[in-house]
C-alpha positions, 0 to 999 in steps of 0.5 A: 500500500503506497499512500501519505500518513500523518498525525490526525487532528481529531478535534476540527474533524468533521467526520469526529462522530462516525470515530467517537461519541459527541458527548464525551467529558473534556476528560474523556476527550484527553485519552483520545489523543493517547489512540495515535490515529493516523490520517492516510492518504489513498490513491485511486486504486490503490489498496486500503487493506487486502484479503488475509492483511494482518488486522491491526486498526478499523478505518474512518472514510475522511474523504473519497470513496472505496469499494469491499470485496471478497474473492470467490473459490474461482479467482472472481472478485465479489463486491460486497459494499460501497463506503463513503466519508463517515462510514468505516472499513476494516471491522471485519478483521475483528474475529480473526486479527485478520482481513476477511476481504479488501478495500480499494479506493475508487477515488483518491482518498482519505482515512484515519487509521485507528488501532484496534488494540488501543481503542479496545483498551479504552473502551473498557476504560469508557463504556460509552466508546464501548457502546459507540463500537458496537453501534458501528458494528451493528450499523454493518450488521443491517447493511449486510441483511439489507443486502440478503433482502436486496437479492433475495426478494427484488427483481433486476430493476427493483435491485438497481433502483433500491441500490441508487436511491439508498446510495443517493439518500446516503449522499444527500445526508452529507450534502450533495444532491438529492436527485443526482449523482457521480457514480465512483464504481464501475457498472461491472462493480453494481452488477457483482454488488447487486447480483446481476450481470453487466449486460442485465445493468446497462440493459436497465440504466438504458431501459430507465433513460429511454422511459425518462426515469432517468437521465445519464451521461457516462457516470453522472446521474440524475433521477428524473422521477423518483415516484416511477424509479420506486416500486412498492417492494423497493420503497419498503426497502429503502425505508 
């Protein structure tokens, strides 16, 4: 992994609460800087962490965008994830001290790097941190049978609509748009995300552009019509 590191600087951070509780005692807020976190800077394609790494810290996105991946008995990748800034990675490491998967950046990106054995300590010193910890997991605990619900219960266009209106929902809840979005994966990447091959993906983004549903021009997309990209079964899901 070639990437820059540097000192975090936690306090000014704005992505502070995905790593830590808000409501932490100026004391509290002291042991914090004994963690060592350290800001890495990941270039765009480059490996986060990678199936088998030894597990040594979880990760913040700071800025930028990854994808999660396992690979298959025969060689093929399977995406299982998209994060994005205020979201965490490596928690999968958790078990056994090793990663299950891998992480690779979609765009040049940042993380903080924080040390699993470390944070654990102080954990047990604040139960808080402790509870914070286990919300991040269970938070990756629903996205995973968000997931299982995504493939075993939609068809193809309900999948591909759920997926876009989740992920647009996600960033709108960090600013951006409502409506419209750059889409950081490949379409090859959406189709093992959501179970689908990538002929069947292009066949429905051209499908939803023709019936304007939507609008695309190469990775920027805009939902035209929300009501009509929803169906019954995916508007349950997304809620």
């Amino acid at each position: 992994m070639t990437n820059a590191s540097t000192a975090a600087t936690c306090p000014h951070c704005t992505q502070r609460d995905a790593c830590f509780p808000m409501d932490l005692e100026p004391s509290q807020r002291i042991l914090l800087d004994q963690l060592s976190i350290r800001r890495i800077r990941i270039k765009r394609g480059e490996h986060l962490f990678r199936d088998g790494d030894a597990f040594k810290a979880i990760f913040t996105v700071r800025s930028g965008f990854f994808k999660t991946g396992l690979a298959t008995e025969t060689g093929h990748e399977q995406v299982t994830g998209f994060q994005m800034a205020g979201e965490m990675l490596g928690l999968d490491g958790i078990v056994t001290e090793r990663h299950m998967g891998s992480a690779v950046a979609l765009e040049d990106s940042e993380v903080c790097a924080i040390p699993y054995a470390r944070l654990a300590e102080l954990s047990r010193e604040l139960p808080v941190m402790q509870q914070h910890l286990h919300k991040a997991m269970s938070r990756e605990i629903v996205r995973e049978h968000q997931m299982m619900l995504l493939l075993g219960s939609m068809r193809a266009q309900e999948r591909l609509a759920t997926f876009l209106l989740n992920l647009v929902k996600r960033l709108h809840a960090r600013g951006f748009s409502e409506t419209e979005l750059v889409l950081r994966m490949t379409r090859a990447d959406i189709g093992s995300y959501l179970g689908m091959k990538l002929e069947t993906v292009s066949r429905l983004f051209s499908r939803l552009t023709h019936e304007g549903i939507l609008t695309v021009h190469q990775r920027h997309v805009c939902i035209a019509d929300a009501g009509r990209l929803l169906g019954n079964q995916a508007q349950a899901a997304i809620h």
